[in-house]
C-alpha positions as CSV (number, residue, x, y, z in Angstrom):
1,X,29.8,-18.5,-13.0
2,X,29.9,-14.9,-13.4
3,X,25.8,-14.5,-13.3
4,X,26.0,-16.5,-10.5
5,X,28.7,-14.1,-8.8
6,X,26.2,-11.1,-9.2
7,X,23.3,-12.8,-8.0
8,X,25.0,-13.8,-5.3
9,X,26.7,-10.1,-4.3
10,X,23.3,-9.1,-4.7
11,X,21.8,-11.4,-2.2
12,X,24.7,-10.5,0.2
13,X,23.7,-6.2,-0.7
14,X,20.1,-7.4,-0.1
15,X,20.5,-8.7,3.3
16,X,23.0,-6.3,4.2
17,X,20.9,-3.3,3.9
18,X,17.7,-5.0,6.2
19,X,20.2,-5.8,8.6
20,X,21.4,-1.9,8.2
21,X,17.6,-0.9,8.3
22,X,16.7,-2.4,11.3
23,X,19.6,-1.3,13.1
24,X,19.8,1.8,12.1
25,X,18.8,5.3,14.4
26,X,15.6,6.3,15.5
27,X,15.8,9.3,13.4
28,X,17.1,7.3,10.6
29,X,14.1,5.2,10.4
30,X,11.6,8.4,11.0
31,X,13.4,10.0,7.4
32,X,12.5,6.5,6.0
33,X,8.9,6.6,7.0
34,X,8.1,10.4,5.7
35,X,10.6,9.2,2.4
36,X,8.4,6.1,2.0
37,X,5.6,8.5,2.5
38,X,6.2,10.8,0.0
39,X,7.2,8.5,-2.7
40,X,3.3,6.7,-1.7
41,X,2.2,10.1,-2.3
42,X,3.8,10.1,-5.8
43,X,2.8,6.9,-7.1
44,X,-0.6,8.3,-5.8
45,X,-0.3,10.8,-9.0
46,X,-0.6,8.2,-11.5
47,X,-3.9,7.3,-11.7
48,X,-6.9,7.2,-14.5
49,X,-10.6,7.3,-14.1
50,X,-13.8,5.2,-15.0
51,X,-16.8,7.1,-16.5
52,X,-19.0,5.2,-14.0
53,X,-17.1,5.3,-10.4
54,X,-15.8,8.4,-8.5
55,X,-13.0,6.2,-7.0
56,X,-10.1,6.5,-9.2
57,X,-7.6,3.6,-10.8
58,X,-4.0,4.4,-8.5
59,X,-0.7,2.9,-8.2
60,X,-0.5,4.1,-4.3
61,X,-0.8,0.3,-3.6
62,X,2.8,0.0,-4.9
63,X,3.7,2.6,-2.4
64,X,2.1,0.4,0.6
65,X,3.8,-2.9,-0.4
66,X,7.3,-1.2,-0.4
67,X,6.4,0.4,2.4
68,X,6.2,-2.5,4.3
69,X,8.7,-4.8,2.6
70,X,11.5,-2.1,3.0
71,X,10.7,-0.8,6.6
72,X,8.8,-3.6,8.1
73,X,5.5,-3.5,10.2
74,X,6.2,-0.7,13.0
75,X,8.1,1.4,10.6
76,X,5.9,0.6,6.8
77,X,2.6,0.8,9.2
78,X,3.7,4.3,10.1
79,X,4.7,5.8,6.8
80,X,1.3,5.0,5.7
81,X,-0.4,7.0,8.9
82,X,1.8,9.6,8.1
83,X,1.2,9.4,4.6
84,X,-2.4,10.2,5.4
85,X,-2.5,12.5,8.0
86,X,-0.2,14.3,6.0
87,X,-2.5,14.4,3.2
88,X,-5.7,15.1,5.0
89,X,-3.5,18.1,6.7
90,X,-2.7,19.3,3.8
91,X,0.3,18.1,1.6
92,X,-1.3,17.7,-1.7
93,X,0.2,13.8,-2.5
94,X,-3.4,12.0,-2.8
95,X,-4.6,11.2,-6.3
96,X,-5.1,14.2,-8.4
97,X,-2.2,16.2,-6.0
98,X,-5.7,16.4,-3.6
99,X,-4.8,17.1,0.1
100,X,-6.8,18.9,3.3
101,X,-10.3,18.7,3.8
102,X,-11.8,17.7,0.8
103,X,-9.7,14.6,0.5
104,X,-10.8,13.7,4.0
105,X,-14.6,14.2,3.5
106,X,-13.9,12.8,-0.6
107,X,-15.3,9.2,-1.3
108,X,-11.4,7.4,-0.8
109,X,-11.2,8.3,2.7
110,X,-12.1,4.7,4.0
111,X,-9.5,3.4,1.3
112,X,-6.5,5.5,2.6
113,X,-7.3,4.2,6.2
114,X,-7.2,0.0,4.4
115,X,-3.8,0.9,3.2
116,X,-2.4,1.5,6.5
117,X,-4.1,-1.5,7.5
118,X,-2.4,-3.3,4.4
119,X,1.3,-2.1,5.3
120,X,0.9,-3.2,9.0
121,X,-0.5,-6.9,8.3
122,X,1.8,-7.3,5.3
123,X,5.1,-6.0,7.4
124,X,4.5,-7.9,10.1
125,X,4.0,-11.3,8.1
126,X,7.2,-10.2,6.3
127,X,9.4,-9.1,9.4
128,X,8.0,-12.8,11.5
129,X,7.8,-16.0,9.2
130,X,10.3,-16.3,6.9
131,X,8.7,-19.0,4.8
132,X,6.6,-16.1,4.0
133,X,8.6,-14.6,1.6
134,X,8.0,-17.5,-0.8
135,X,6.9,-16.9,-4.1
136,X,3.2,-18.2,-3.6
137,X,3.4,-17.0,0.1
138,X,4.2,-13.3,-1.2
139,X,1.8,-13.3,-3.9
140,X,-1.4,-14.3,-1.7
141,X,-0.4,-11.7,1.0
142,X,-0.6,-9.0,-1.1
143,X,-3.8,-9.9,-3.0
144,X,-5.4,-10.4,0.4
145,X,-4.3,-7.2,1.7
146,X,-5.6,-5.6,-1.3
147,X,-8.7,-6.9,-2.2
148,X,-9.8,-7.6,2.0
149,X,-7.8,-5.2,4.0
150,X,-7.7,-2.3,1.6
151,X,-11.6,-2.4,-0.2
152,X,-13.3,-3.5,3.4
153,X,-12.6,0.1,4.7
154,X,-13.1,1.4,1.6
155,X,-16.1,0.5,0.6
156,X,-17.7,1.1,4.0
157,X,-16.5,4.3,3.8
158,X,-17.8,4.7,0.2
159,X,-21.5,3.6,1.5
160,X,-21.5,6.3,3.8
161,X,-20.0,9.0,1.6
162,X,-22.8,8.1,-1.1
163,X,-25.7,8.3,1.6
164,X,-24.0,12.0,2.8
165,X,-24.1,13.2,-0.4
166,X,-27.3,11.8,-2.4
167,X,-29.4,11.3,1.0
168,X,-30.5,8.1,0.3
169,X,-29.3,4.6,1.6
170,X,-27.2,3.4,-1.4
171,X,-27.5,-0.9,-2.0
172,X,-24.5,-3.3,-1.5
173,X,-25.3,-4.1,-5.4
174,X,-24.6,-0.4,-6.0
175,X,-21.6,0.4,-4.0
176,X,-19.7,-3.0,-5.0
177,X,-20.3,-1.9,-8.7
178,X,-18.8,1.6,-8.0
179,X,-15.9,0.7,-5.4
180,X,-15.3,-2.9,-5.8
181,X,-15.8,-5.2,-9.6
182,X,-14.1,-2.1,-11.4
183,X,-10.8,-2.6,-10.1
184,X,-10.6,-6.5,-9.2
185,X,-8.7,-7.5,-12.2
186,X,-6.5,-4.3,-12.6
187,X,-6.1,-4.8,-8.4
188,X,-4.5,-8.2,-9.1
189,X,-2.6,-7.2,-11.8
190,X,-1.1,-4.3,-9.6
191,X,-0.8,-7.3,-6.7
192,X,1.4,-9.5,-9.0
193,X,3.9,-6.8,-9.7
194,X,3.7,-5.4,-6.6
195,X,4.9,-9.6,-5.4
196,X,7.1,-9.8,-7.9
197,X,9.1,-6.3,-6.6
198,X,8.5,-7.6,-3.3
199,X,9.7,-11.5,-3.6
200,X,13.0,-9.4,-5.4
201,X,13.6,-7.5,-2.5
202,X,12.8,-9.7,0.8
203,X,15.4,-11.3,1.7
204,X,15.5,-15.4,2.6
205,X,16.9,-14.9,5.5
206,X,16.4,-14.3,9.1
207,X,17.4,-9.9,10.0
């Protein structure tokens, strides 16, 4: 009885606080974004490389799915644009504390524009259909949005960073090897945490 007591005042905190965030001030939900931004920004920072692929191993994905479980479509889509306009302005919160103009013309330019792709489709399935937040529901968003919505961008970004700098047209074979088939089982891996955080925190509830 008493487990079920805290798993119930939990459920009740849970709701509580999306009904708070969707109500809450205009400003209060801008401080929200750029917070949800800069913690992006620090996940961003823990990251590892591959001898063979200039696109780095990152947990900024994490960022993206709270992003838009916690603040929705509008609001998770816009901490991601701010998140990297920020860092292509300046504030040093991309992988390797990179910022300005050499993140922006860097070979993860076209990957950064998928994730606020990602936090728009995945808030707004979140915020809309409640069925959803399911387990299985959860689970196949995210792995879509991360291995479609994400890599897409990114790889066609990564095609034409490859041509700039070695001046010759680089095969599909070639970029998939160095942007793609690396980080497919690590991606899902990072999808099935990032559903089980995010089927913990959604609510099963209209809000």
């Amino acid at each position: 009885m008493y487990n079920v007591g805290i798993l119930e005042s939990y459920r009740q905190k849970r709701f509580s606080f999306f009904q708070w965030q969707r109500q809450s001030s205009l400003t209060a939900k801008i401080v929200m974004a750029f917070s949800m931004a800069a913690v992006t920004g620090l996940l961003a920072q823990v990251k590892f490389y591959l001898p063979f692929t200039p696109v780095p191993i990152v947990a900024t994905q994490l960022g993206v799915i709270l992003a838009a479980v916690l603040l929705g479509r509008n609001w998770g889509g816009l901490s991601m644009i701010i998140y990297a306009l920020g860092g292509f302005a300046g504030i040093p919160w991309f992988a390797d504390l990179n910022g300005g103009l050499a993140a922006l013309t860097g070979p993860t330019t076209g990957y950064i524009i998928g994730f606020i792709l990602a936090a728009f489709f995945m808030g707004h399935l979140y915020d809309t259909q409640v069925e959803k937040r399911r387990t299985l529901s959860v689970t196949g968003i995210i792995i879509f949005a991360q291995l479609v919505l994400v890599y897409v961008p990114g790889l066609i970004y990564l095609a034409f960073w490859l041509k700039l700098v070695s001046g010759q047209t680089i095969s599909l074979a070639s970029v998939l090897l160095m942007g793609y088939v690396p980080f497919i089982f690590i991606d899902i891996l990072k999808s099935l945490v990032g559903a089980t955080v995010a089927k913990a925190l959604l609510p099963m509830e209209e809000y």
